[in-house]
TORPA-4810 file (N, C-alpha, C, O; in nm, 3 decimals):
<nodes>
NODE_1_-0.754_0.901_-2.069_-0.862_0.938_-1.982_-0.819_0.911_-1.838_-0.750_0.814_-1.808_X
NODE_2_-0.872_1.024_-1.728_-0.784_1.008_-1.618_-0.915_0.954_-1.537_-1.027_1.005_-1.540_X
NODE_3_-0.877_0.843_-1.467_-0.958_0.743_-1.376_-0.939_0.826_-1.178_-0.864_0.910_-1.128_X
NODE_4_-1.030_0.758_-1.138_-1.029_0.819_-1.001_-0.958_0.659_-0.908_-1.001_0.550_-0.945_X
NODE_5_-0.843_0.667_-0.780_-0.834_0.545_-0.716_-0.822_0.610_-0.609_-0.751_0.708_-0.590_X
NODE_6_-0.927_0.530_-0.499_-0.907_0.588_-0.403_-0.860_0.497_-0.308_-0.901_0.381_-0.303_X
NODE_7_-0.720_0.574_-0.183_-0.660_0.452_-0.107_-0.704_0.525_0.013_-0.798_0.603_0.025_X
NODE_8_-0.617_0.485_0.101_-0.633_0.469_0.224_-0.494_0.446_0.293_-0.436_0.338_0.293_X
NODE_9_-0.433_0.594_0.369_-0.306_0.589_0.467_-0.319_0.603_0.584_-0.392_0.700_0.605_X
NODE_10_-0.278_0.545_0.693_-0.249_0.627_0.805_-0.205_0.761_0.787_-0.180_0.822_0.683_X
NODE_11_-0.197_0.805_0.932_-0.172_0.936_0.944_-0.054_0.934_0.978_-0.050_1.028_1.058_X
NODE_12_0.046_0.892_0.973_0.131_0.911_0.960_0.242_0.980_0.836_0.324_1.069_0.814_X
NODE_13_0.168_0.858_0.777_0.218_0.847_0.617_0.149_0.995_0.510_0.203_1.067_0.425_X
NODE_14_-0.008_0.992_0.572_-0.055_1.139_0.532_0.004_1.230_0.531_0.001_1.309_0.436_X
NODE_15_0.082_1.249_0.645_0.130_1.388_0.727_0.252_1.409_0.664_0.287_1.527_0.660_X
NODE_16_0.357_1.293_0.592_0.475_1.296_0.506_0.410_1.332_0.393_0.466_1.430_0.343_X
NODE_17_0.337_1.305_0.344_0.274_1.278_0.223_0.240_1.521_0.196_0.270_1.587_0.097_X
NODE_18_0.195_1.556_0.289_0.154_1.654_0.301_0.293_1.758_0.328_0.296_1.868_0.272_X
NODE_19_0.372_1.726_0.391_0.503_1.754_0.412_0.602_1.766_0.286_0.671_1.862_0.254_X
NODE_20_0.588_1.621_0.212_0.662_1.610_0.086_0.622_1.751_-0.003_0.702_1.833_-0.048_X
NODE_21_0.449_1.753_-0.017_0.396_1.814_-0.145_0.438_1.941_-0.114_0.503_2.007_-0.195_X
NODE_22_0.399_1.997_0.034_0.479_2.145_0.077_0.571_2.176_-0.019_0.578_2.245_-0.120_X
NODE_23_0.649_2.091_0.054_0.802_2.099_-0.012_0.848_2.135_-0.150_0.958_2.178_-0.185_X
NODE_24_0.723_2.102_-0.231_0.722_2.092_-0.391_0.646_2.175_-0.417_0.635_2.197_-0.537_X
NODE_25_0.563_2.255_-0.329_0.447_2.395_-0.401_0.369_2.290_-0.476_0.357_2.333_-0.591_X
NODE_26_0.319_2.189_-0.466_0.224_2.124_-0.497_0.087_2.113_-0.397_0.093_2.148_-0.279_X
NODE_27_-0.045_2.056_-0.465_-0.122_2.004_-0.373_-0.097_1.826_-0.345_-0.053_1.736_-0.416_X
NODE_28_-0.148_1.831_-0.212_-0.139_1.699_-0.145_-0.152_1.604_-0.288_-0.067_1.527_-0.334_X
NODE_29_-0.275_1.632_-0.336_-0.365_1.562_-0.423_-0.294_1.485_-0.528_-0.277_1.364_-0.541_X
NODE_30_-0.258_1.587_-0.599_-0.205_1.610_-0.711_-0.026_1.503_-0.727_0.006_1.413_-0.805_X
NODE_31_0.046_1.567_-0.621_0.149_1.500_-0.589_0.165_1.327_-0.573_0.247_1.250_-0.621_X
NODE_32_0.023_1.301_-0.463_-0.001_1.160_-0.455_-0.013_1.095_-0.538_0.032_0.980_-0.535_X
NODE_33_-0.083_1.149_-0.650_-0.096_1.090_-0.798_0.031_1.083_-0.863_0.082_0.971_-0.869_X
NODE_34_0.097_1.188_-0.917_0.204_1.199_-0.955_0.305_1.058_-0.909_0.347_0.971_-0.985_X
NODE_35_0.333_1.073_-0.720_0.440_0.986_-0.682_0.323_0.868_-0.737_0.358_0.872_-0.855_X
NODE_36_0.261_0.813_-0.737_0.177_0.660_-0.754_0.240_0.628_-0.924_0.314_0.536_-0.958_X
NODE_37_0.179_0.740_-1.012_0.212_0.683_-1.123_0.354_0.672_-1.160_0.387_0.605_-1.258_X
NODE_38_0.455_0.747_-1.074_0.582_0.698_-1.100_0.618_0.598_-1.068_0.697_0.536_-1.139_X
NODE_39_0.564_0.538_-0.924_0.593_0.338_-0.923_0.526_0.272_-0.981_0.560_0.157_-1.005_X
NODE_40_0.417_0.319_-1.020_0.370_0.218_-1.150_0.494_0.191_-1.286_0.569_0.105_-1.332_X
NODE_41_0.452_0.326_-1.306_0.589_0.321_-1.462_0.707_0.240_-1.390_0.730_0.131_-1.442_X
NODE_42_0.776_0.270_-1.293_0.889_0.223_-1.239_0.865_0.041_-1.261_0.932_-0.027_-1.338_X
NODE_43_0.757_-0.009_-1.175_0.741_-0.158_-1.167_0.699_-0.234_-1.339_0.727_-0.345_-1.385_X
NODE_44_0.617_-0.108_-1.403_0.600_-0.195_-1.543_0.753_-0.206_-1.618_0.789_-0.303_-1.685_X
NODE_45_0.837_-0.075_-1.589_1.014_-0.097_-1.657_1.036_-0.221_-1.587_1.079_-0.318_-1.650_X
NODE_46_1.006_-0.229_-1.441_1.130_-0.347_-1.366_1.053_-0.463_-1.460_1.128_-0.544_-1.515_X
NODE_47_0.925_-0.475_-1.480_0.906_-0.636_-1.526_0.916_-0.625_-1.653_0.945_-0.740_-1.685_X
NODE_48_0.911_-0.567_-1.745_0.946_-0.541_-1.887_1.071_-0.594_-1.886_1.091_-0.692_-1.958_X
NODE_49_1.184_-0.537_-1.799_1.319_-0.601_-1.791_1.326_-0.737_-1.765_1.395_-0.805_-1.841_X
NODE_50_1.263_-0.796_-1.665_1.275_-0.942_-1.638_1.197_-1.013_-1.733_1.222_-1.134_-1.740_X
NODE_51_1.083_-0.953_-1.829_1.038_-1.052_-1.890_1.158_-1.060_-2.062_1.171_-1.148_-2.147_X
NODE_52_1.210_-0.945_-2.048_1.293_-0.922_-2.193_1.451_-1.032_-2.162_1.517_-1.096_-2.244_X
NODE_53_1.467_-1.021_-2.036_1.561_-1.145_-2.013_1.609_-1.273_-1.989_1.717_-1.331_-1.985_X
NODE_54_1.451_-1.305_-1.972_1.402_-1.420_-1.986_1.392_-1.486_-2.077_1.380_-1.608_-2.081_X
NODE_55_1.396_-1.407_-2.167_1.351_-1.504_-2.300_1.467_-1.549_-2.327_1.548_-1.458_-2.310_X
NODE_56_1.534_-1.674_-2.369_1.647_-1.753_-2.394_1.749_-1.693_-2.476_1.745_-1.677_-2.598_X
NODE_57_1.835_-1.662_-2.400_1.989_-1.643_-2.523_1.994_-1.455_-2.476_2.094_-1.384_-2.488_X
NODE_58_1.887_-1.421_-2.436_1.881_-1.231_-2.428_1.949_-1.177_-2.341_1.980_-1.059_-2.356_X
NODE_59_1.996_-1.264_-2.204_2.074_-1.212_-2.105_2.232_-1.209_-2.186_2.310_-1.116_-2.208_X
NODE_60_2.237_-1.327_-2.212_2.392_-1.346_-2.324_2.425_-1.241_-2.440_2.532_-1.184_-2.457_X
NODE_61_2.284_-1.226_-2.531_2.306_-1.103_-2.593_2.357_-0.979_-2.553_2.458_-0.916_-2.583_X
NODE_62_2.271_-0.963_-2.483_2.310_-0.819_-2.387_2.385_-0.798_-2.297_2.403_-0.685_-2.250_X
NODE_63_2.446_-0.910_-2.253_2.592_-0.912_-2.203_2.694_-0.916_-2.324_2.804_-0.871_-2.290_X
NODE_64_2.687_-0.964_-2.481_2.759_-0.942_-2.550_2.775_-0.808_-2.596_2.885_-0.755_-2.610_X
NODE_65_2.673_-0.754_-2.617_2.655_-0.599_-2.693_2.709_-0.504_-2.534_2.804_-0.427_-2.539_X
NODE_66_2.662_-0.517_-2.459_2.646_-0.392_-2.362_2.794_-0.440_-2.245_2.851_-0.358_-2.172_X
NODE_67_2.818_-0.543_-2.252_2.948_-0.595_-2.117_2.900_-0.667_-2.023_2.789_-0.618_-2.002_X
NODE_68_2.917_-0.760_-1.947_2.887_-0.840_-1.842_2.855_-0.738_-1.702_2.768_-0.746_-1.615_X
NODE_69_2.945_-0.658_-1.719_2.941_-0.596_-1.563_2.841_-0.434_-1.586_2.819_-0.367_-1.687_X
NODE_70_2.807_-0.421_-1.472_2.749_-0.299_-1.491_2.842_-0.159_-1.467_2.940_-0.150_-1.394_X
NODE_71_2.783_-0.058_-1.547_2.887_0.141_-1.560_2.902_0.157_-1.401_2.845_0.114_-1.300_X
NODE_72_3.033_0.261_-1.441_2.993_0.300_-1.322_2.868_0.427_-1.243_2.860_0.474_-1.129_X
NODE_73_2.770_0.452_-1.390_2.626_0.475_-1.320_2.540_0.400_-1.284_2.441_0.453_-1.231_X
NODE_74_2.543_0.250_-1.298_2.437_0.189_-1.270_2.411_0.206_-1.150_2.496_0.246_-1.071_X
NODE_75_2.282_0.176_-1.113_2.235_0.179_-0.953_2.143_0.069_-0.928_2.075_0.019_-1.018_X
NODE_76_2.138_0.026_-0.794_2.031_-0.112_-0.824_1.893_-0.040_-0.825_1.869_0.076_-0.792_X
NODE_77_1.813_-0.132_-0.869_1.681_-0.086_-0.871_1.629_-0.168_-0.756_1.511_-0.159_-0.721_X
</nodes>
């Protein structure tokens, strides 16, 4: 079920914001939503990760299975 949140930008940030969606044949609207729920998902992965490595012995695991160092695709988050 889709909920309503309503924020609040300068105009600055509007005017990118309106610029971006151009850019994409999107509406303003629509887009804002879109980019929001992708840093959501983004921040629930980042803490999903820190809470899955936290737990004792899991960083070691997964440095055993996967390698200590990171590919050369990784990117920081």
């Amino acid at each position: 079920m889709a909920r309503e949140i309503r924020i609040e930008i300068d105009d600055e940030q509007y005017e990118q914001l309106e610029r971006e969606a151009h850019e994409r044949h999107e509406d303003p609207t629509v887009y804002a939503g879109r980019v929001l729920a992708q840093e959501l998902s983004k921040a629930r992965f980042l803490e999903g990760c820190a809470q899955f490595l936290a737990v004792p012995g899991m960083r070691e695991e997964f440095a055993r299975r996967f390698g200590p160092e990171p590919g050369p695709s990784a990117t920081a988050a």
